[in-house]
Each structure stands twice: as C-alpha cells, then as structure tokens.
Backbone as JSON, one array per atom type, in Angstrom:
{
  "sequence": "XXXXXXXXXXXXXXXXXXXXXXXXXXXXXXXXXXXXXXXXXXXXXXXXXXXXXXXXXXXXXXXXXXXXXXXXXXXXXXXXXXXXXXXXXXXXXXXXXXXXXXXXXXXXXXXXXXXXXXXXXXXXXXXXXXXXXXXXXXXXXXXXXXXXXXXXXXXXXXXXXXXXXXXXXXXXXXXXXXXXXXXXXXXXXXXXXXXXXXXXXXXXXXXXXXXXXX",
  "N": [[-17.21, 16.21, 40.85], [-17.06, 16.83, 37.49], [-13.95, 15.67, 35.22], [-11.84, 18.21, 33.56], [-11.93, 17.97, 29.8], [-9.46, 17.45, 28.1], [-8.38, 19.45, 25.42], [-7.58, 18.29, 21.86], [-4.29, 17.66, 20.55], [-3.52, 19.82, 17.96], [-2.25, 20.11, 14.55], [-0.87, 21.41, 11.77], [-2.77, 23.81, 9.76], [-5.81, 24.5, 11.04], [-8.09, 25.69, 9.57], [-7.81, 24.37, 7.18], [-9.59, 21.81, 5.33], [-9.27, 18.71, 5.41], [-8.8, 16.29, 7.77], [-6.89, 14.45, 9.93], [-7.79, 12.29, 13.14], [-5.99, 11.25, 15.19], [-4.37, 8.85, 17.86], [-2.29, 8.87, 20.53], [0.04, 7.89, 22.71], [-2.3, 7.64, 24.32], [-3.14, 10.06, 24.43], [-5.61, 12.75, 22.48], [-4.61, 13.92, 18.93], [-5.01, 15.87, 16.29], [-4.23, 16.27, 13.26], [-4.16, 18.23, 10.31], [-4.9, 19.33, 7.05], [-4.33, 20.11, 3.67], [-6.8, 20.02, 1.0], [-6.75, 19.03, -1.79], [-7.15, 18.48, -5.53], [-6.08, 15.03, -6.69], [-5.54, 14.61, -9.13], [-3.85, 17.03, -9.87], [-1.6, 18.43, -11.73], [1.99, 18.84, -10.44], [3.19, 21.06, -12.18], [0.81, 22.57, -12.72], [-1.73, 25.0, -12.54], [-3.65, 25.49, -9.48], [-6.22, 22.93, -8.65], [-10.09, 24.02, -9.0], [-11.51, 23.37, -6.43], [-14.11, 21.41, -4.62], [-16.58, 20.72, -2.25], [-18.74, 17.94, -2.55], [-21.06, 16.39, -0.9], [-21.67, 13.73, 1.07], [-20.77, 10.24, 0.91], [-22.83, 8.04, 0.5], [-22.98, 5.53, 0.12], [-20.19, 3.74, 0.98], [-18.67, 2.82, 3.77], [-18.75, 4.29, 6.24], [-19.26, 6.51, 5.27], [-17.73, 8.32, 4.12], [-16.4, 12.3, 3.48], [-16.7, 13.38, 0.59], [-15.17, 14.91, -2.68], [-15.57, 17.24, -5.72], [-13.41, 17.91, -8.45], [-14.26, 20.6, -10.04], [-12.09, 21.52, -12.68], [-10.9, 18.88, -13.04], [-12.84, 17.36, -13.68], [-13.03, 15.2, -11.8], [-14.19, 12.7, -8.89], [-13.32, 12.51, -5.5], [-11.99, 11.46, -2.55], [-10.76, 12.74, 0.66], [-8.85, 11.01, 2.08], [-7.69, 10.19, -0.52], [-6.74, 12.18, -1.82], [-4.39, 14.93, -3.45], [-2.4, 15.01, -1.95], [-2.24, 12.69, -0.25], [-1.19, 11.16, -2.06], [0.99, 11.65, -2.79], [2.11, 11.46, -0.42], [1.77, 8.63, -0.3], [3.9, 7.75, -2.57], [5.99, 9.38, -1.75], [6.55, 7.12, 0.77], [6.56, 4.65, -0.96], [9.47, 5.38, -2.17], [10.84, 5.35, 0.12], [10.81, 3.04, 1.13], [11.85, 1.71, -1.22], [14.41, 2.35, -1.23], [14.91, 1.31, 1.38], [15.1, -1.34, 1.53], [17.51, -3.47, 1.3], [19.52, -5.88, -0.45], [17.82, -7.52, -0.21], [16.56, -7.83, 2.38], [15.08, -6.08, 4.75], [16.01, -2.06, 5.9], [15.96, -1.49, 8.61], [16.24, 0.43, 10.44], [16.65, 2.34, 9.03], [14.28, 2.84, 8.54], [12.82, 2.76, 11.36], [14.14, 5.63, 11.92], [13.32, 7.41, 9.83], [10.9, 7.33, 10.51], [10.87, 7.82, 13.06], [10.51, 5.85, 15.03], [10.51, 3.32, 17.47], [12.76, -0.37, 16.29], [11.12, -2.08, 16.64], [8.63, -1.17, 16.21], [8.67, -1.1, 13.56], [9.29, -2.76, 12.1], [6.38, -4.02, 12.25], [5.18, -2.19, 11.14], [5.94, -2.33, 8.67], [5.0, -5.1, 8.25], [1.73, -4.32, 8.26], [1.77, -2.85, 6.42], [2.27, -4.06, 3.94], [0.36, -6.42, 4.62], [-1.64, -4.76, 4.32], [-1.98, -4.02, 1.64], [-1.98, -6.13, 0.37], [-5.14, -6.91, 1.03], [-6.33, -5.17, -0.18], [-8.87, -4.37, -2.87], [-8.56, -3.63, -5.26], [-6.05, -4.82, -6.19], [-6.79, -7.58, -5.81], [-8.14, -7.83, -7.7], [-6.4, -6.83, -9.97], [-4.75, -9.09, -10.07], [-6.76, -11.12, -11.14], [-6.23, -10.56, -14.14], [-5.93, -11.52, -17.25], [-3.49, -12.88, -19.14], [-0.96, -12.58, -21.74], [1.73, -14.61, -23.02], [4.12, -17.51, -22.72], [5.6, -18.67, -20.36], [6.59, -19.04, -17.1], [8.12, -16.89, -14.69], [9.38, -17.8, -11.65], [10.67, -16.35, -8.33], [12.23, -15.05, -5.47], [12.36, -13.01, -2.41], [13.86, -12.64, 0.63], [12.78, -11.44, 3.64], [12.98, -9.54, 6.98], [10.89, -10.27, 9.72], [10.12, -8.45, 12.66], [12.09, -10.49, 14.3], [11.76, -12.0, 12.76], [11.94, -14.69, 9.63], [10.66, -13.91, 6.37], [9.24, -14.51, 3.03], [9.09, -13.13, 0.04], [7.13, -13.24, -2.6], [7.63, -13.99, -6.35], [5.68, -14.0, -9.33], [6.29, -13.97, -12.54], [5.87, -13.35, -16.44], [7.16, -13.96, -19.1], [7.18, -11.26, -20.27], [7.39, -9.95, -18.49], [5.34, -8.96, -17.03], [3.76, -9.22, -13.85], [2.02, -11.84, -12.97], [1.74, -12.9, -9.86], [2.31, -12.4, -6.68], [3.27, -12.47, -3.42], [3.27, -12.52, 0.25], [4.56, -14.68, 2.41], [5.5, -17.19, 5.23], [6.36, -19.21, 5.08], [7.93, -21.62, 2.64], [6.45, -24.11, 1.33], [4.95, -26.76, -0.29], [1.9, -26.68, -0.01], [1.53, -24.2, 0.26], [2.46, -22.91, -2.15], [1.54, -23.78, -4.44], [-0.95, -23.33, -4.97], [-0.92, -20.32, -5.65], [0.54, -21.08, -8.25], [-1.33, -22.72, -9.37], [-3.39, -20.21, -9.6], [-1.68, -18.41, -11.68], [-1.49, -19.75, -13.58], [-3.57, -20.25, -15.0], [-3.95, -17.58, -15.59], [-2.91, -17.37, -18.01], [-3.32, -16.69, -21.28], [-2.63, -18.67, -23.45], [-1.92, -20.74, -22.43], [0.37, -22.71, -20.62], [4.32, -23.44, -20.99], [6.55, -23.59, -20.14], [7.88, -23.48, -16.83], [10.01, -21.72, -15.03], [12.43, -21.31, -12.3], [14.2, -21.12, -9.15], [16.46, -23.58, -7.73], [15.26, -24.78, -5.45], [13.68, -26.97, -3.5], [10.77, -27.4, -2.85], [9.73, -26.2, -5.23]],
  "CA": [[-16.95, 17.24, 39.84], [-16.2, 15.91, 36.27], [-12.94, 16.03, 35.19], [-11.87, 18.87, 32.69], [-11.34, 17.7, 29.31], [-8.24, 18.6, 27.66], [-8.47, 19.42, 23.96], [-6.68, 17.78, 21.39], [-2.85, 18.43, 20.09], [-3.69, 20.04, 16.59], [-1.59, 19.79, 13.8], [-1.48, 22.0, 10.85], [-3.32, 24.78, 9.7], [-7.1, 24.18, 11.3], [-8.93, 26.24, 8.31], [-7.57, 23.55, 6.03], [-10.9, 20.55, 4.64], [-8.81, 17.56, 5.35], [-7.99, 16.15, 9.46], [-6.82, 13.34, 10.5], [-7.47, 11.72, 14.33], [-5.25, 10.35, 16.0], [-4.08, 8.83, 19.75], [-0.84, 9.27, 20.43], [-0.24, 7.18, 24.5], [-3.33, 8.13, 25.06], [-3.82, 11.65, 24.2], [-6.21, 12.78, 20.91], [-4.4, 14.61, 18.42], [-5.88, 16.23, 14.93], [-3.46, 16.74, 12.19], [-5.26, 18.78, 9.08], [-3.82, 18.7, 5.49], [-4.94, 21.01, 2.64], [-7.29, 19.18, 0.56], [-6.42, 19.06, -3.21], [-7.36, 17.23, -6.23], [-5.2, 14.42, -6.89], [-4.8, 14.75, -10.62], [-3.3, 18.28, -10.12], [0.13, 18.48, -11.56], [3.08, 20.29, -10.14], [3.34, 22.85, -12.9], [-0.65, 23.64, -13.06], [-2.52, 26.15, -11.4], [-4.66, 24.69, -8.14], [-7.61, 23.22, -9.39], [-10.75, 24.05, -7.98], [-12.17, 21.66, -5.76], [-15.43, 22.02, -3.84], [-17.37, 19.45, -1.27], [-19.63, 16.95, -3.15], [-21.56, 15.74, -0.15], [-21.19, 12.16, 1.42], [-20.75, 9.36, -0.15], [-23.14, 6.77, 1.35], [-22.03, 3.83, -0.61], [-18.82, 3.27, 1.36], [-18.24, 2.62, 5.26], [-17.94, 5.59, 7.04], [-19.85, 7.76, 4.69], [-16.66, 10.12, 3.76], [-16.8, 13.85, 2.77], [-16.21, 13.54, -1.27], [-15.02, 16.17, -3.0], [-15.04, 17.34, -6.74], [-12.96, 18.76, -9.33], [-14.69, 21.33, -11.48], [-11.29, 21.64, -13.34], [-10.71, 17.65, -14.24], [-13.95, 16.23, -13.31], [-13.02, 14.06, -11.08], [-14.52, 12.84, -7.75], [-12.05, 11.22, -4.41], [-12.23, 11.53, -0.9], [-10.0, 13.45, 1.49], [-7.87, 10.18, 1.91], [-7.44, 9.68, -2.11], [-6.49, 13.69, -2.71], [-3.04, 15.11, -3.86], [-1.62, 15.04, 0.05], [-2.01, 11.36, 0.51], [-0.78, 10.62, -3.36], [2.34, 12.3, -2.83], [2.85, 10.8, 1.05], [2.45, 7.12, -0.74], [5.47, 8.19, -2.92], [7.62, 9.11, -0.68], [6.74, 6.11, 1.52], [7.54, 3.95, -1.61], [10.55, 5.47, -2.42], [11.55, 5.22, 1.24], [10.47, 0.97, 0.86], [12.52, 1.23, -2.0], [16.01, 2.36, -0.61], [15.25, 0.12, 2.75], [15.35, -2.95, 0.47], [18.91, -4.18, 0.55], [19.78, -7.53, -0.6], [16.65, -8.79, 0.36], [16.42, -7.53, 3.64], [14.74, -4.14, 5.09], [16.82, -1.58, 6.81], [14.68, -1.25, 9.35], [17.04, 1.06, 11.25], [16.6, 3.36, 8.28], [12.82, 3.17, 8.65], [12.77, 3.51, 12.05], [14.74, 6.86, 11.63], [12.21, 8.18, 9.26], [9.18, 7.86, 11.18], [10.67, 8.48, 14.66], [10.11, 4.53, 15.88], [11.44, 1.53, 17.39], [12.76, -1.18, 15.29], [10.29, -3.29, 16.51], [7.13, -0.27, 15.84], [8.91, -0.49, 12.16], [9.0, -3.87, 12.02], [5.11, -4.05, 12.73], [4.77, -1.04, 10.12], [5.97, -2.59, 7.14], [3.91, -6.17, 7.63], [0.76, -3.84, 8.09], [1.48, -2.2, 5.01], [2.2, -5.58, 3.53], [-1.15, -7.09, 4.49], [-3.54, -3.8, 3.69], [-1.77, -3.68, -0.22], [-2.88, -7.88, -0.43], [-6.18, -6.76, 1.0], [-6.86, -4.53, -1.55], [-9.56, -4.93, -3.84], [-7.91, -3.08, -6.41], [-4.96, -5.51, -5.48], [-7.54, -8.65, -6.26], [-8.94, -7.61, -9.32], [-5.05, -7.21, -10.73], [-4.74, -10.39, -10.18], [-7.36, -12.0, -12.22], [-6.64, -10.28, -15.5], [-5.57, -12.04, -18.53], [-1.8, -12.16, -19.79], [-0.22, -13.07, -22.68], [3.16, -15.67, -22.67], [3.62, -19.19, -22.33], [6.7, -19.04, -19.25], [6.41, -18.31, -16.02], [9.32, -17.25, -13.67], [9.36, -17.25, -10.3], [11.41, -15.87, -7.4], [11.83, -14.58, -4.13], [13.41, -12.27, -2.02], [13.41, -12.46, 1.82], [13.32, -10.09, 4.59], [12.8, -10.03, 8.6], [9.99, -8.63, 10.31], [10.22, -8.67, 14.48], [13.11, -11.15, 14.09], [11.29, -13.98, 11.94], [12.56, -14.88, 8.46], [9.37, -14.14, 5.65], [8.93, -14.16, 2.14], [8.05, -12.53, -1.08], [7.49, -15.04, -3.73], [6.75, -13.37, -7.7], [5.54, -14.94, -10.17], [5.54, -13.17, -13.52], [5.73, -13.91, -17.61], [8.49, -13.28, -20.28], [7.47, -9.94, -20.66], [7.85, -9.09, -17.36], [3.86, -8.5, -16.14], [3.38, -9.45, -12.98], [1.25, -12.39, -12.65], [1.34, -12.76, -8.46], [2.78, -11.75, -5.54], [2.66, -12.83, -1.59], [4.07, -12.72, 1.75], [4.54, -16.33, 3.23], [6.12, -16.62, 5.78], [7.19, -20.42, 4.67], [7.77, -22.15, 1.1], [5.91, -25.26, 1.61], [4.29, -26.86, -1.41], [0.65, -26.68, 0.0], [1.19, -22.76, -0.02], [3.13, -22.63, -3.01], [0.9, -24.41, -5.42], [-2.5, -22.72, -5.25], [-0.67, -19.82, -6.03], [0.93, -21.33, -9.48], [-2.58, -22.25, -10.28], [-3.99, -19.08, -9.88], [-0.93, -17.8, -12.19], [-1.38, -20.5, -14.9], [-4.96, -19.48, -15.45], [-4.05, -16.14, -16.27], [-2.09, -17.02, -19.11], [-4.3, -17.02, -22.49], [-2.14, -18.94, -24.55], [-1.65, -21.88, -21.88], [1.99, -22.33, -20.01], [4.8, -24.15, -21.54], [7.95, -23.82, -19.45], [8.03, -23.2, -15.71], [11.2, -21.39, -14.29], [12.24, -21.62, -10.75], [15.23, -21.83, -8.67], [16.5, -25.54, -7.13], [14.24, -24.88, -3.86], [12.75, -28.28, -3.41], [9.33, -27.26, -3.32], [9.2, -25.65, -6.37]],
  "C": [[-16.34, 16.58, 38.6], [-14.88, 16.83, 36.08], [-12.98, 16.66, 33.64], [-11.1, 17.85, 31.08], [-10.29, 17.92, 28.13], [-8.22, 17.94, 26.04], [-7.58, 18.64, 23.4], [-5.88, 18.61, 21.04], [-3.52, 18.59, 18.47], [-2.19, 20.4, 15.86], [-1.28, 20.6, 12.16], [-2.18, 23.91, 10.93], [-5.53, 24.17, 10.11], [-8.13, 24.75, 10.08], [-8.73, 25.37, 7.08], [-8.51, 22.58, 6.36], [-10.45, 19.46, 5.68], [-8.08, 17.56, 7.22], [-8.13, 14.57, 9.46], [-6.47, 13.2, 12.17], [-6.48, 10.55, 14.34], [-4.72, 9.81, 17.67], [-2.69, 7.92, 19.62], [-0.32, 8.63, 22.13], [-1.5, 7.61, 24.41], [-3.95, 9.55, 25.15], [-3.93, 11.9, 22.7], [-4.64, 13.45, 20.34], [-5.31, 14.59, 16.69], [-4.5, 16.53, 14.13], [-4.42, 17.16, 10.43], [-3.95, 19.34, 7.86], [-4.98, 19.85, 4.89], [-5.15, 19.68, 1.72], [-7.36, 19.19, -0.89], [-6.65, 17.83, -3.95], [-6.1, 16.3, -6.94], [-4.41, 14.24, -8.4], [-4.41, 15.84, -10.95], [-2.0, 17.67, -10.02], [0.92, 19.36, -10.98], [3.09, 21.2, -10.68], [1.87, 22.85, -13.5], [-0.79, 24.13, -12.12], [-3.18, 25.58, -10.49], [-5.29, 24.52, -8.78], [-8.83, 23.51, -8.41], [-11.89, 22.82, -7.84], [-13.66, 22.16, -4.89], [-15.94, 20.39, -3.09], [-18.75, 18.96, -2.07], [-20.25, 16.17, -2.36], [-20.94, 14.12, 0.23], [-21.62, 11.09, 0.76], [-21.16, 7.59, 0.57], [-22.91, 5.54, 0.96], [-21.01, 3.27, 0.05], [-18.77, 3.85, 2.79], [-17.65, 3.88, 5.69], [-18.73, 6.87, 6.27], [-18.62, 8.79, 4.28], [-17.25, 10.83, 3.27], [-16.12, 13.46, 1.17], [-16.47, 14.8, -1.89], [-15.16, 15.85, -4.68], [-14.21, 18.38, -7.12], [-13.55, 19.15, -10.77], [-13.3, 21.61, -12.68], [-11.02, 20.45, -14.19], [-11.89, 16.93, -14.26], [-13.61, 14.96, -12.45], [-13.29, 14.07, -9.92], [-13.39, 11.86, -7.07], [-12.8, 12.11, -2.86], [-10.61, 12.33, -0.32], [-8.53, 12.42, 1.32], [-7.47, 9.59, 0.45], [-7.16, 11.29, -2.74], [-5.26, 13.66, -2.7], [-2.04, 14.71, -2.88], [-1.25, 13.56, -0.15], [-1.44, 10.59, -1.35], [1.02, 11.02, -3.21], [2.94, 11.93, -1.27], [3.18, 8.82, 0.74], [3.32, 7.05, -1.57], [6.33, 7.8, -2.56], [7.35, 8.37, 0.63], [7.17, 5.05, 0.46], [9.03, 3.54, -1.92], [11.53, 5.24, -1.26], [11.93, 3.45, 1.48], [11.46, 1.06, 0.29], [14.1, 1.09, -1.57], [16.09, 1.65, 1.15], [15.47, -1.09, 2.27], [16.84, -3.2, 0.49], [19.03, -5.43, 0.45], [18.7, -8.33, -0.28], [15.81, -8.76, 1.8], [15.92, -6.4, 4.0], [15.97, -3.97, 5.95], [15.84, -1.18, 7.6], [15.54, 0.09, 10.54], [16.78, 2.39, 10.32], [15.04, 3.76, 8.43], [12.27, 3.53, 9.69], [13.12, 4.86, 12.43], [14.0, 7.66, 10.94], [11.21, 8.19, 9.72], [9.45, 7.8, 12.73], [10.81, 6.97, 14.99], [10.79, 3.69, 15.72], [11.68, 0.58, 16.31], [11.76, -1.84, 15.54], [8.64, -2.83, 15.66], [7.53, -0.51, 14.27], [8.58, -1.68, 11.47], [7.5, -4.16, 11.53], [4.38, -3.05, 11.83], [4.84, -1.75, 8.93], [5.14, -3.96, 7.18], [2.26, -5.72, 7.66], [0.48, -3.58, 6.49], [1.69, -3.66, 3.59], [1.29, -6.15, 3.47], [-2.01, -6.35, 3.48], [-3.2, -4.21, 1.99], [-2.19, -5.14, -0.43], [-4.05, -7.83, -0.35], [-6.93, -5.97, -0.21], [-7.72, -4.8, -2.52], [-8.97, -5.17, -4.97], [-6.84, -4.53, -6.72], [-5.29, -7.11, -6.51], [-7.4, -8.74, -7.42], [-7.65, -7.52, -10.11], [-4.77, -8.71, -10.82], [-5.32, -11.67, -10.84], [-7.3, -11.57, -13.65], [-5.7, -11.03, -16.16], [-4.14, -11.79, -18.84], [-1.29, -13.06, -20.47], [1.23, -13.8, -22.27], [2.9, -16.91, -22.47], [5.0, -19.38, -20.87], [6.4, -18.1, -18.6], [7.44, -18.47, -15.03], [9.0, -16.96, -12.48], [10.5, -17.08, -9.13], [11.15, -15.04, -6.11], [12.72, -13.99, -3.23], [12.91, -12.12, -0.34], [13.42, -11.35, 2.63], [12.94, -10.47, 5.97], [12.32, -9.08, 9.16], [10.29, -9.7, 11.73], [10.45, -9.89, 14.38], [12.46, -13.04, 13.39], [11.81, -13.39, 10.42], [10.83, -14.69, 7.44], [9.52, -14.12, 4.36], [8.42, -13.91, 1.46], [8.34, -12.76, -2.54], [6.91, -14.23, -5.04], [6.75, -13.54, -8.41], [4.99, -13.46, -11.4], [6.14, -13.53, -14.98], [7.19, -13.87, -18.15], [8.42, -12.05, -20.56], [7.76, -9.02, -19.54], [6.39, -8.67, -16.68], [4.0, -9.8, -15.01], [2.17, -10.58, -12.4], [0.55, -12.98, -10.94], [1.93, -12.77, -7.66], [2.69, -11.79, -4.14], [3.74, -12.63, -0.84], [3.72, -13.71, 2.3], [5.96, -16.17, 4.01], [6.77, -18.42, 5.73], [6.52, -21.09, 2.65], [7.36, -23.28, 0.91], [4.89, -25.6, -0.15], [2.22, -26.74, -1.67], [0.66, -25.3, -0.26], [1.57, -22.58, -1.61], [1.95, -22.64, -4.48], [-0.7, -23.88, -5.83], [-1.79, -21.63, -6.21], [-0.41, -19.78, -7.94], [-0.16, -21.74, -10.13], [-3.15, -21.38, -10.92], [-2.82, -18.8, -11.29], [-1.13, -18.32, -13.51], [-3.07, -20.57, -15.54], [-5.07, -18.36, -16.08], [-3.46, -16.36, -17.25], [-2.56, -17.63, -19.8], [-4.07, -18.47, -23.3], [-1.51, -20.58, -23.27], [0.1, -21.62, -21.4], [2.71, -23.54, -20.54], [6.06, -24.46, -20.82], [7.68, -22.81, -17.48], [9.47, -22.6, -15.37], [11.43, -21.06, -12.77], [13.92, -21.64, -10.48], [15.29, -23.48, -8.18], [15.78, -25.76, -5.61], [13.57, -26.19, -4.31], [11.39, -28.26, -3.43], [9.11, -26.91, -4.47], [9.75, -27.43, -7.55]]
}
C-alpha cells in the first residue's frame, strides 16, 4: 500500500503570485509573498502588475511579470518583497559588523539559527554577491584618480580568521573587493592589477598599511 503523502507546511496567504519551496529536516514547505513591482514607492498607489509569460532566456524559465504603471519587467525573485528583505538583511550585516568582526550571536538571533548555521550564512552570501555578474561587470569599469588605498577588515566564519581586502581611489569609488581567507602576495597582486587598469589616468601613489605583503 503506498504511503500517504503529507502535504506541504504553507506559509502565507496561498491566493498570493509569488511561493517559495522549501525543506525544512525533511519536510516540504511553501511560503507565498504578494507579488509587487519593485519600483513601487511607499507613498504611491499599488502599481498594476500582470504576468508577462516565461522568460526562456534564463535557467529555470521564471514567471515574469510587468508593470503597466512604470514599464518595467522582473521576476517574482527581483519584485518589491525581495527588494525590501535585501534591506533589511543589509542593515542587519551592517549592525553585526563590529570592529571587524560579525556578531554572529546577533545573526543567529535574527534568523532563529546556530552560530555555526550563521556562520555558513554569511560566507554564502559572501560568495553569491562575488558571483554576481552584475558584481563582475562593476568591476571592470573605468575610474578616474591616480591613488589607490587599500585596507582590510577581518572577521570569523566557523572559527577561521578571513578577510576583506578594498581597494578604492581618492574619491572614494570602489575599485575591488574580496574575501581571502589569507594575505599572501600571489593572492594579493592579481587583484592590484586588476585595480590599476581601471584607473584612466594611470596610478601614481599606492597606499597600504605596513603588512609585509603589501
């Protein structure tokens, strides 16, 4: 006799566009989100949104939606919901930051989980934002200045020491950005390539702390 199988934990209002699966030990759950366009401000009216078929260009085919109000097309995972949950996961990054260090005690507290599950959270979210195309493509554009400073601020994921090394101009743009998890001059140095390429006007002064590699 097969065995009965037991629905998933839902989440939400089910009449709402937008669900996300999930497995939770071992049992499904659905959590569903109201699906809104992401360039709606707080003080406008809803805009209206409607289903723009799938969008075979991109893995997975998503449901893409438009907005007849701004014209703009996104996907379920790029609407108002998930613009306003990377926020307030920033702002949460931001006040775990002390001295250099996460509070990871604070982060586990906000999402329910072990230090170690938190641990294991923030170098995820660490990798995907280097994976990033978007991410890439910042990285090769053009920037004015001739000095480039760099610095670094550590922290400790599931009890190892790592850093996050940032290299950026006199005006303050951002020329590049990593997680190494040592300061060695073979890692170091590609990097300051890449960095001294981007700058139009050629580089004239390096700044650095007394770290021996640098």
């Amino acid at each position: 006799m097969a065995q009965a199988v037991e629905p998933p934990v839902s989440f939400g209002n089910p009449s709402w566009a937008g669900t996300i699966t999930i497995n939770l030990g071992g049992n499904d759950a659905e959590f569903h989100f109201d699906v809104q366009c992401p360039g709606q401000r707080p003080h406008e009216r809803r805009h209206e949104v409607k289903r723009n078929g799938h969008d075979t260009s991109v893995k997975g085919c998503p449901q893409q939606y438009h907005c007849n109000t701004c014209g703009r097309n996104f996907y379920p995972h790029t609407s108002r919901y998930f613009h306003a949950l990377f926020g307030q996961l920033k702002q949460l990054l931001k006040r775990a930051l002390k001295g250099g260090r996460v509070d990871l005690q604070q982060l586990a507290a906000k999402f329910d989980l072990s230090e170690s599950a938190a641990s294991r959270l923030l170098a995820a979210l660490v990798r995907k934002l280097h994976a990033l195309a978007e991410s890439k493509r910042y990285k090769e554009f053009p920037r004015d200045g001739k000095v480039i400073f760099c610095d670094e601020t550590f922290l400790t994921i599931q009890g190892d020491q790592w850093y996050i090394v940032a290299m950026r101009n006199e005006q303050g743009k951002v020329l590049d950005a990593f997680l190494t998890r040592h300061r060695s001059v073979d890692i170091l140095l590609p990097h300051f390539q890449k960095a001294m390429k981007r700058m139009k006007r050629g580089v004239e002064v390096i700044a650095t702390d007394d770290f021996t590699a640098y």
